[in-house]
N, C-alpha and C positions, 0 to 999 in steps of 0.2 A: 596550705593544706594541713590540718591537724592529722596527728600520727597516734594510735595507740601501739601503749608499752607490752608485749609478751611476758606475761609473769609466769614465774615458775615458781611453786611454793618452796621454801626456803632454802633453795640451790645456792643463795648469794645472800647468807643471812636474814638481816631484814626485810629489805624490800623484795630481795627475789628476782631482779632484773636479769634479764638479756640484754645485747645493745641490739636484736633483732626489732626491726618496725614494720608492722604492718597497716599499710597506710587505706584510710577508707576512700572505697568508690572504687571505679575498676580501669585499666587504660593506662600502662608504664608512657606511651608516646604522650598522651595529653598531659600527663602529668611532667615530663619532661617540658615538653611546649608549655603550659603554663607558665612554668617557672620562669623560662627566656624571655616570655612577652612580659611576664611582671619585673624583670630585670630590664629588658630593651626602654620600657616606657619611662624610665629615666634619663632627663636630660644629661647632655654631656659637658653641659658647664655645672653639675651639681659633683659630679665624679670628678672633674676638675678643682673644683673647691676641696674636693677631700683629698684626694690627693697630693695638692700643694699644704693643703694642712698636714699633714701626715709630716710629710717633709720636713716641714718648718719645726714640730715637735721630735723627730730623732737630730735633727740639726743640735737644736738645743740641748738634747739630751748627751751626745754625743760630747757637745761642748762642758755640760756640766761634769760629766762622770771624768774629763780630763785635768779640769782643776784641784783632783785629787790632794797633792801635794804642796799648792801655795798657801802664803799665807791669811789670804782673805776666805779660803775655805776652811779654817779650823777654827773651830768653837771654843768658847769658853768658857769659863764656872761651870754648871751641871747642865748645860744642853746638851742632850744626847743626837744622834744623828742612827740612821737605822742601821742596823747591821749587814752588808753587803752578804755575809759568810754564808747568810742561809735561805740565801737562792745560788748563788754563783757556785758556777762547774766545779769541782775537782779537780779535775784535769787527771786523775788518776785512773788508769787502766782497770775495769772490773774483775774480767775473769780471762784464762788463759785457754778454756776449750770450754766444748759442750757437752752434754747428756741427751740422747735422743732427740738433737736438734737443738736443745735447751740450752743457753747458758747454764755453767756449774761450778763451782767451787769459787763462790764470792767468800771473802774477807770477814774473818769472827769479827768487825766494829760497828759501829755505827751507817758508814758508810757503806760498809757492802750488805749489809740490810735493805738499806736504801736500794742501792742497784741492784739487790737479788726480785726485792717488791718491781719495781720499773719493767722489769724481766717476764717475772711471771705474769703479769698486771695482760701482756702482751700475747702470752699463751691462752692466760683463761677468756682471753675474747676474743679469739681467733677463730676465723674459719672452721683451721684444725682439728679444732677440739667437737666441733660437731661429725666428723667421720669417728665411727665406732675404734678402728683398728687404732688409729693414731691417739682417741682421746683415752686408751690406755696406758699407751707410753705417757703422755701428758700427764695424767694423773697419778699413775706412781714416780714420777722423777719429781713432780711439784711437792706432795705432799707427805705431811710423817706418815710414819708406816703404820699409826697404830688409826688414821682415818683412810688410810687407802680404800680398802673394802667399803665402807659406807657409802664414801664419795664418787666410788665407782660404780654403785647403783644407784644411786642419786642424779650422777650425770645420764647414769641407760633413759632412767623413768622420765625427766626431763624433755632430754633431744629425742623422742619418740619416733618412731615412723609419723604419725599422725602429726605431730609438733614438725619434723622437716617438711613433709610435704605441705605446711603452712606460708614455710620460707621460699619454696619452690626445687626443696633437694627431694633425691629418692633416699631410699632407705639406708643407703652408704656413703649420704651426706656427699654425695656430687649433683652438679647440677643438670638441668637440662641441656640437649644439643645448644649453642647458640649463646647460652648464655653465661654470665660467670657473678658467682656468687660472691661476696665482697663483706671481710668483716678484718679492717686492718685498721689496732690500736696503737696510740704514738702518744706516748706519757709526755705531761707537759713538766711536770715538776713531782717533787715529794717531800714528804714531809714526817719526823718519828716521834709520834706521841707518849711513847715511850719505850725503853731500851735498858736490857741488860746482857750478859754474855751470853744468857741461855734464853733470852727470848726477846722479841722488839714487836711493838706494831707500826705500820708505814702507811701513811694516808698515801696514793698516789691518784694524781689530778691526771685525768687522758681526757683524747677528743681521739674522733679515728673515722673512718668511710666505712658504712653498713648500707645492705642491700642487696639486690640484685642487679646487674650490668644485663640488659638484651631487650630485644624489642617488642618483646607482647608481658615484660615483668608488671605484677601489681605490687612490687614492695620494690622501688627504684633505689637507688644510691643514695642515701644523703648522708650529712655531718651528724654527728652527738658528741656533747660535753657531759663527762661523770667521774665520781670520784671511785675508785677502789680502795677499801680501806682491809688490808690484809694483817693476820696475826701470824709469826712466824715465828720455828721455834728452832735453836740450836741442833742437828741431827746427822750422824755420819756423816759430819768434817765439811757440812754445808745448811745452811737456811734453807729450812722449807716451811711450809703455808701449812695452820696448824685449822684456820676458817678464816673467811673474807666475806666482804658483802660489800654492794655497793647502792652510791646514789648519786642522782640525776647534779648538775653543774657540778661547780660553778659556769656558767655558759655565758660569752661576750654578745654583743649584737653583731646578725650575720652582717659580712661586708657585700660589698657591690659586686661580687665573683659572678661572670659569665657559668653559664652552667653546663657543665659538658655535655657532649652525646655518652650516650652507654659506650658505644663502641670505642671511644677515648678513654671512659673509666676503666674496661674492661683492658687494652692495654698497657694501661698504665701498672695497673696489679702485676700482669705477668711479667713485665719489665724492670720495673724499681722493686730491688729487693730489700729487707727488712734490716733491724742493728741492733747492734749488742748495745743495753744502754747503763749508761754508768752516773753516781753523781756527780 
């Protein structure tokens, strides 16, 4: 099913995206069904083949990344080998509380640039941010003080009455009886194009669940892959987002995922709660 993009003029920089989709044609149940009979009609020895492939490549994998330290794994003359550093975790704790929900008080380096972006990345495509009251706090804890006022008419003119009742919220950004609205981002990685004490900018890669969860929805649940690429600037003894904007992937090919009911997505949301995320 082809989906079109909700743009919003330049709410998010360039391209202006939401990760909102409104999907053409009408029917959240067929659209659900759809998707299972185009998933069911897959044999089970082709899931089988991928699956033990799958296997066979973290097996491997597993095995190479442990040869770390002998000697048939070290290179010589000028062969380089990639640098692990700049994907692998930290391990280092980000922040020790929060601001209006928000993580708050990441680290003046490199590092907690990274996890301040990761953080926000998670705010600015959230649910949240489409209820009026809440995307207040949002937007003055995220942002300096001298774009707050803009950005806070920018987001009103944007998430409009007319614009949520697109998504299927009323005008205080909750949903209908029955059903539950679903916009939850989950940073895959990041990355800083550039840094210094008093300002950095942070690509950050997410994918995350958008939609609506219920049974007469026309804009159902699905996945998206995009990047957030935030600027952020040194400000009262914390990183804040000085402008962002994002775009569409990098995106994998979908896997063989059974495809839930609403009423599973919809669970699942109030259930699993969210994370503080760190490099």
């Amino acid at each position: 099913m082809s989906l079109d993009d909700e743009r919003n003029d330049g709410l998010f920089g360039g391209s202006g995206e939401t990760r909102t989709r409104l999907p053409e044609g009408e029917g959240g149940d067929d659209v659900y069904g759809a998707r299972r009979s185009a998933r069911g009609g897959r044999t089970s020895s082709r899931s089988l083949v991928t699956v033990v492939g799958v296997v066979v490549l973290l097996i491997a994998a597993i095995a190479f990344a442990n040869r770390g330290g002998d000697e048939s794994s070290a290179g010589g003359g000028d062969a380089k080998t990639p640098d692990a550093a700049a994907t692998a975790p930290s391990g280092e704790k980000p922040v020790g509380g929060k601001t209006a929900g928000i993580p708050s008080g990441f680290a003046r380096d490199e590092q907690g640039a990274q996890s301040a972006a990761s953080n926000y990345a998670v705010s600015l495509v959230s649910a949240e941010i489409l209820k009026p009251d809440r995307r207040t706090e949002i937007v003055r804890h995220l942002f300096v003080a001298d774009k707050v006022s803009e950005l806070e008419d920018k987001f009103n003119r944007t998430y409009s009455k007319d614009f949520l009742e697109k998504v299927g919220l009323d005008e205080k950004g909750n949903s209908a009886p029955g059903q539950t609205y679903v916009s939850r981002t989950v940073p895959v990685g990041t990355k800083t194009t550039s840094y210094s004490e008093r300002a950095a900018t942070v690509e950050v890669w997410c994918t995350g669940a958008f939609g609506t969860a219920g049974e007469d929805t026309t804009n159902p649940v699905s996945n998206d892959w995009f990047t957030l690429t935030l600027k952020l600037r040194w400000a009262n003894s914390d990183w804040k987002v000085e402008s962002f904007q994002s775009k569409d992937g990098p995106a994998p090919v979908n896997g063989d995922n059974k495809i839930s009911t609403a009423d599973e997505i919809a669970k699942a949301v109030q259930e699993y709660g969210g994370f503080t995320y760190a490099r």
